[in-house]
N, CA and C of each residue as an Amber inpcrd file, in Angstrom:
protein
   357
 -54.8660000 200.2230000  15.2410000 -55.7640000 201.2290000  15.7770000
 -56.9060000 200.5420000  16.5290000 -57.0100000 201.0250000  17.6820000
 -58.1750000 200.3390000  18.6730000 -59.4320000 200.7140000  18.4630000
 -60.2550000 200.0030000  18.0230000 -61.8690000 200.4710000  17.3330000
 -62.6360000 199.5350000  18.6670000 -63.9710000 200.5490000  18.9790000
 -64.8170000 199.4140000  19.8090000 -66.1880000 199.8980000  18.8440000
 -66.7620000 198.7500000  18.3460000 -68.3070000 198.6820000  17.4540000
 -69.4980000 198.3590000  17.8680000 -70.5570000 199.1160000  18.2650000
 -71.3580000 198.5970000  19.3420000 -72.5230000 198.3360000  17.7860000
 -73.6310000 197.7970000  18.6800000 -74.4330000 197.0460000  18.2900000
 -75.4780000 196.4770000  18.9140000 -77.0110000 196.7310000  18.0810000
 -77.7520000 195.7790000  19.0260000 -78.5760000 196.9160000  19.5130000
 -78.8330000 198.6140000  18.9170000 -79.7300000 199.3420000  19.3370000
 -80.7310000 198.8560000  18.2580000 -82.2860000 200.1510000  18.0280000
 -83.1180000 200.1080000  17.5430000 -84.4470000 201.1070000  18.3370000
 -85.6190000 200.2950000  17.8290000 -86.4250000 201.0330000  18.2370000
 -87.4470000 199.3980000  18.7220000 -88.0420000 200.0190000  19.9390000
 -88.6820000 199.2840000  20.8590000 -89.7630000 200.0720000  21.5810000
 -90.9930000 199.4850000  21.8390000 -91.6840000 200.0770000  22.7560000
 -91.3590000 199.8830000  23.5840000 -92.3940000 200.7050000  24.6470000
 -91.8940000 201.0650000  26.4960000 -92.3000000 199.2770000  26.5660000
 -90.8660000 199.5130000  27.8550000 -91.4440000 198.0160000  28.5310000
 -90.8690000 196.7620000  28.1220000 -90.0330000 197.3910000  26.8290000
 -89.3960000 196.1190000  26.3410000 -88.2850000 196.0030000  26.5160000
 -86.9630000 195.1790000  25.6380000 -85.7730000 195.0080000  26.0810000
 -84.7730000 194.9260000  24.8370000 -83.8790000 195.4220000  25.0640000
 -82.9090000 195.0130000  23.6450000 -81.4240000 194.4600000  24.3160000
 -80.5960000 193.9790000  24.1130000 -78.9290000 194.0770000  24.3320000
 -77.9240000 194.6800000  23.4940000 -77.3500000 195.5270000  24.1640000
 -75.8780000 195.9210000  23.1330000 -75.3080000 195.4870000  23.1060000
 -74.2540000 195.2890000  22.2810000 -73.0070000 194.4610000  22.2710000
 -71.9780000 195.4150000  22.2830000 -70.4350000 195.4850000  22.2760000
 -69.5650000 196.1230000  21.8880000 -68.6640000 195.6420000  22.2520000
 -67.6920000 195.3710000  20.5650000 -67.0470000 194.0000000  20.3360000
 -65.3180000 195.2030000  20.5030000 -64.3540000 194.7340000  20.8540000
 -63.3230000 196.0760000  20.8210000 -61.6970000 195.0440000  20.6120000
 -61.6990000 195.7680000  19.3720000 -60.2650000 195.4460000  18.7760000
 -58.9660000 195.4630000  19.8010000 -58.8860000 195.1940000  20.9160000
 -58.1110000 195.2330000  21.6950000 -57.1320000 194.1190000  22.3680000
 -56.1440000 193.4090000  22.3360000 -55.3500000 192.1070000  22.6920000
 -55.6710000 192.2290000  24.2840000 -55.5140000 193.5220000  25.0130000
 -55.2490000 193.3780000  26.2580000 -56.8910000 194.1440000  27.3020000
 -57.6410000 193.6180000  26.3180000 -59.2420000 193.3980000  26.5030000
 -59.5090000 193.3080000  28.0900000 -58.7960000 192.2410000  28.5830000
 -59.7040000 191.9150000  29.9650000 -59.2070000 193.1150000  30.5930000
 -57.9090000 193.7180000  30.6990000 -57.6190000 194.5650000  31.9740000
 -57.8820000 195.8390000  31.6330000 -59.1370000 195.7270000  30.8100000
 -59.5540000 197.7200000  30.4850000 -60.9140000 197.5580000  31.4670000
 -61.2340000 198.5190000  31.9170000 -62.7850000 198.4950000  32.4790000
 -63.4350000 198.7980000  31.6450000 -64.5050000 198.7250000  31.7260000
 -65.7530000 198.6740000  30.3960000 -66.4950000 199.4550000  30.6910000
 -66.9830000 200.6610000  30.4070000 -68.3450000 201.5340000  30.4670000
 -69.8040000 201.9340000  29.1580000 -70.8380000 202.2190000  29.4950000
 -71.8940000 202.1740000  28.6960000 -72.0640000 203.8280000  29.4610000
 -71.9800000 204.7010000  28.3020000 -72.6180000 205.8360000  28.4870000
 -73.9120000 205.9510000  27.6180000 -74.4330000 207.4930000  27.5100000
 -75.5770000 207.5630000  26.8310000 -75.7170000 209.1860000  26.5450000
 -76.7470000 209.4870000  25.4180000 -76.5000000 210.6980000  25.5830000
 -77.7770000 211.0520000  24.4310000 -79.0070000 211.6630000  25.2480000
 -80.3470000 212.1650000  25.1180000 -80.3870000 213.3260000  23.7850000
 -80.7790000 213.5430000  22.7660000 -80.9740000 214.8070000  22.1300000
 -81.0990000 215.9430000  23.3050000 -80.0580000 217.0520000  23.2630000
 -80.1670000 218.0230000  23.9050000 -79.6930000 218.0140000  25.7510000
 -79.1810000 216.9280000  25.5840000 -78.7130000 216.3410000  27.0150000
 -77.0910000 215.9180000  27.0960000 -76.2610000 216.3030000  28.0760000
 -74.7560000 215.8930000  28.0610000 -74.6920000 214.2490000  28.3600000
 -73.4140000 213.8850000  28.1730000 -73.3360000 212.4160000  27.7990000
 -73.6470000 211.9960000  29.2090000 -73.7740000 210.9970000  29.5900000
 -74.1820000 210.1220000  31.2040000 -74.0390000 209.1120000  31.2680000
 -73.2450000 209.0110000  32.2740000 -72.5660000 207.2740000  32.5260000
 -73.8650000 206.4600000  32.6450000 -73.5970000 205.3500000  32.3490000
 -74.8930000 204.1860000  32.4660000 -74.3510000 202.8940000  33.6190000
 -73.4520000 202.8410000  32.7860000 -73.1210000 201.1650000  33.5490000
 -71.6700000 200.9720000  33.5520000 -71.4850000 200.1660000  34.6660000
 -69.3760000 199.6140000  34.7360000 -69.1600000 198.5890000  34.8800000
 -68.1960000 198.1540000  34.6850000 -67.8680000 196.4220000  34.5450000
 -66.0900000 196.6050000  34.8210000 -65.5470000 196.3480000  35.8590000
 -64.2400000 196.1610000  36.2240000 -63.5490000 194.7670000  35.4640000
 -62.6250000 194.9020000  35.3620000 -61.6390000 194.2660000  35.0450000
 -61.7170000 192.0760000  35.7790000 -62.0790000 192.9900000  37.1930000
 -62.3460000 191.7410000  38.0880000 -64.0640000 191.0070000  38.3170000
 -65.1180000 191.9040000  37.0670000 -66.3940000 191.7600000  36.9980000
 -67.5500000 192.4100000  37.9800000 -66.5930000 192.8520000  38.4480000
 -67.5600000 194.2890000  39.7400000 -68.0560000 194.8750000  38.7340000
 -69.3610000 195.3340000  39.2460000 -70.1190000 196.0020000  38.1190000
 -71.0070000 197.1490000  39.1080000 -71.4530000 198.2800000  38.4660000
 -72.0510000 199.8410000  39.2430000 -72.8070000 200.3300000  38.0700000
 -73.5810000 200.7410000  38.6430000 -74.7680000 201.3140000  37.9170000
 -75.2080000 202.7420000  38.1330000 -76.2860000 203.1570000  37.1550000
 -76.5260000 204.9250000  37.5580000 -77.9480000 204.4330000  37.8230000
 -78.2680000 205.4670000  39.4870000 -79.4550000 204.8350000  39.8690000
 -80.7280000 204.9380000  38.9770000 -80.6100000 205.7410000  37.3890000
 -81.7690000 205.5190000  36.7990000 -81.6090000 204.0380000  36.1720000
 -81.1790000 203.2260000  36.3040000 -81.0230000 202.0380000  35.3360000
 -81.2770000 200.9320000  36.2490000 -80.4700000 200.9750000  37.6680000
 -80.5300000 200.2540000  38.5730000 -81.3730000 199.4060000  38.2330000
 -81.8130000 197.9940000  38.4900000 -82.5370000 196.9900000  38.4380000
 -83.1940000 196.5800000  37.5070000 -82.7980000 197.4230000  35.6240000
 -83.3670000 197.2920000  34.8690000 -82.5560000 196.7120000  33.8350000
 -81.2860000 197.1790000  33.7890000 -80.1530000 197.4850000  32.7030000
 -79.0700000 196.0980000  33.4590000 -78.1410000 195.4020000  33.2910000
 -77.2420000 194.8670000  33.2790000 -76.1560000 194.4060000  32.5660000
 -74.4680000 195.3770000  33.3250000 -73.4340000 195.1020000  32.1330000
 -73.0940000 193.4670000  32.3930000 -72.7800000 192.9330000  31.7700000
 -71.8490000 191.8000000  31.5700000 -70.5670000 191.8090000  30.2370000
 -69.1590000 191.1830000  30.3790000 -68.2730000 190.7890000  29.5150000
 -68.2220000 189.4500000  29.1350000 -67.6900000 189.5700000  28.2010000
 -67.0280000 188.1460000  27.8120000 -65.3320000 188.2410000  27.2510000
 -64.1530000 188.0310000  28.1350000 -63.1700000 188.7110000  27.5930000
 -62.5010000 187.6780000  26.7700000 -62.8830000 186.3570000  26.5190000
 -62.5770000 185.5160000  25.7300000 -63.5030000 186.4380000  24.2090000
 -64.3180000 186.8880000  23.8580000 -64.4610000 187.1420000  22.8180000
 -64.3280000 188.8920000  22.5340000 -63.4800000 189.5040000  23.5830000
 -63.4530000 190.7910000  23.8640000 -64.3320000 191.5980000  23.3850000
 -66.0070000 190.8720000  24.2150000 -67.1510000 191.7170000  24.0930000
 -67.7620000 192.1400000  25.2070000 -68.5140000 193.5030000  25.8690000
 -69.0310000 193.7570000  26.8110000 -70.3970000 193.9560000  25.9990000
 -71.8220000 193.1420000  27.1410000 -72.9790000 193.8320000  26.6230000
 -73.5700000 194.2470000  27.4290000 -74.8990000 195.1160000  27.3700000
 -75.7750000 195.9240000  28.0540000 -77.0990000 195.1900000  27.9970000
 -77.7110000 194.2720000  28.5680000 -78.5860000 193.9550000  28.4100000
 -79.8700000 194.9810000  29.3150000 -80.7790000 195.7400000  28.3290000
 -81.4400000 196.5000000  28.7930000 -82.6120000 196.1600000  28.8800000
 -83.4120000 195.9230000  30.3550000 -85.1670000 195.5320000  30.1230000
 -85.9760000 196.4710000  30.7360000 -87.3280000 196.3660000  30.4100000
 -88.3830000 197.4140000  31.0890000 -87.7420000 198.7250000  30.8910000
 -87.4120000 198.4200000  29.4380000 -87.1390000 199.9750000  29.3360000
 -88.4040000 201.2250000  28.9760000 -88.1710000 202.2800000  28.8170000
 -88.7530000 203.3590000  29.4680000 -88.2400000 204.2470000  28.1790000
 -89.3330000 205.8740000  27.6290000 -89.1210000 206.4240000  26.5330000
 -87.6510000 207.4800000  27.1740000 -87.8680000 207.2140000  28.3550000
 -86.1910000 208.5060000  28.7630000 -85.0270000 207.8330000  28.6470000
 -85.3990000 206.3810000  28.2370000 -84.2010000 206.0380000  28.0550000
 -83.7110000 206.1090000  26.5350000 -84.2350000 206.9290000  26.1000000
 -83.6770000 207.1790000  24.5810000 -82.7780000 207.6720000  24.1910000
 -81.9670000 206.9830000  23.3440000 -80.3050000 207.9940000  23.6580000
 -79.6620000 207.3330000  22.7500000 -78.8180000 208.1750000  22.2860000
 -77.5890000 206.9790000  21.8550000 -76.4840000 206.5760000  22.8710000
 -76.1330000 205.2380000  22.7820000 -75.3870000 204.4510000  23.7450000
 -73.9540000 204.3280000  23.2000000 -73.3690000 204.5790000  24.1810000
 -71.5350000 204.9510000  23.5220000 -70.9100000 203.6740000  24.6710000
 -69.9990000 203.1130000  23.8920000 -69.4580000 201.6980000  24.9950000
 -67.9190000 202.6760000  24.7780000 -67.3150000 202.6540000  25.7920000
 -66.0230000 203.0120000  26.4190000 -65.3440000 202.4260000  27.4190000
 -63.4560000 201.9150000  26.7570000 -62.7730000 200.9330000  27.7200000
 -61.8690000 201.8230000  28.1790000 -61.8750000 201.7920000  29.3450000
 -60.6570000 202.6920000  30.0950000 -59.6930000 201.8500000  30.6890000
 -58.2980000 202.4220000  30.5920000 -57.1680000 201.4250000  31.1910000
 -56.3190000 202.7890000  32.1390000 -56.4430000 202.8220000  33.1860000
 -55.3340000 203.8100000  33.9040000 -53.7680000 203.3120000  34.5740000
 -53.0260000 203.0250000  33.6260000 -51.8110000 202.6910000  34.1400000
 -50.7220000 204.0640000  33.7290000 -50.6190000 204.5340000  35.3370000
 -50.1150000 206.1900000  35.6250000 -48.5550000 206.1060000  34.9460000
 -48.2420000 207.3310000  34.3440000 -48.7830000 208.3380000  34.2760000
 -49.8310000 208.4350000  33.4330000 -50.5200000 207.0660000  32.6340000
 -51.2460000 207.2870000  31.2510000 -52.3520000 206.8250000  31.5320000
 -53.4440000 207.4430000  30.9170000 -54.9460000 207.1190000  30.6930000
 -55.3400000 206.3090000  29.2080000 -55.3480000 204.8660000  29.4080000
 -55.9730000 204.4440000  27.7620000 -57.6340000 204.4710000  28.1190000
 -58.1540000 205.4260000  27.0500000 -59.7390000 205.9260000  27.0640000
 -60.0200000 205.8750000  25.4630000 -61.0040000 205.0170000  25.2040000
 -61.3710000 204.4960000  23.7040000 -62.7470000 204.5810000  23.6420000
 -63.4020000 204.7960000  22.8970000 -64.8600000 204.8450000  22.3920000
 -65.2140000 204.8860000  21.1380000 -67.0460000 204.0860000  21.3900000
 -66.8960000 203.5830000  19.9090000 -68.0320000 204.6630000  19.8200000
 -68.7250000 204.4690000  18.2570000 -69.4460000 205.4600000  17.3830000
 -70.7830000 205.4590000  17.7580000 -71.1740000 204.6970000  18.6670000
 -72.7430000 204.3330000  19.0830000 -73.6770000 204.4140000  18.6000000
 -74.7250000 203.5010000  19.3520000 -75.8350000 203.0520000  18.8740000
 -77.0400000 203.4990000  18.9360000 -77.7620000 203.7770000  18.3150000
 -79.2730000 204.6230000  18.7620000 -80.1400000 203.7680000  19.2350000
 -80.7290000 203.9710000  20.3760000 -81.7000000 203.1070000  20.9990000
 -83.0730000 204.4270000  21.4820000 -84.0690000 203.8640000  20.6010000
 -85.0300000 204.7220000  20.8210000 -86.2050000 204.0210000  21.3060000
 -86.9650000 204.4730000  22.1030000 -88.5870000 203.7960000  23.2700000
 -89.3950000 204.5040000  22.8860000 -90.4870000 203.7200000  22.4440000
 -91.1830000 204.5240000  22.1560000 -92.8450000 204.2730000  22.7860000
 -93.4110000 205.2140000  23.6050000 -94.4010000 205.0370000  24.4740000
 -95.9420000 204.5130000  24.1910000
């Protein structure tokens, strides 16, 4: 069974920085793409960050220049290193690997992490 375990939220004031981790039980690790969603009390979930297969990486322009995904597929971990963060960025953070080889969608997510700012 494919589990991904993130890690590495908390609570931080504005301005500071934490990294997630999310480590994912998976053999065929490198060729999933990697995503960091998020999702506000009272707010629908929202993509954060992407990390391709080939290390292309895209961002949501609230994070832009603050947030950065990186992998490591030798230890089949993706992290979120988040700085100058901000109290809207409070959320819990959900790491999700997607693999689209048609007709099938492999889409996995883990239990996420609470990351709270506090002003």
């Amino acid at each position: 069974q494919v589990q991904l375990v993130e890690s590495g939220g908390g609570l931080v004031q504005a301005g500071g920085s934490l990294r997630l981790s999310c480590a994912a039980s998976l053999s065929t690790f490198s060729i999933y793409a990697m995503n960091w969603y998020r999702q506000a009390p009272g707010k629908e979930r929202e993509w954060v960050a992407n990390i391709n297969r080939g290390g292309s990486t895209n961002y949501a322009d609230s994070v832009k220049g603050r947030f950065t995904i990186s992998r490591d597929n030798a230890k089949c971990t993706v992290y979120l290193q988040m700085n100058s963060l901000k109290p809207e960025d409070t959320a819990v953070y959900y790491c999700n690997a997607n693999w689209v080889f048609a007709p099938t969608t492999y889409d996995y997510w883990g239990q996420g992490t609470q990351v709270t700012v506090s002003s």
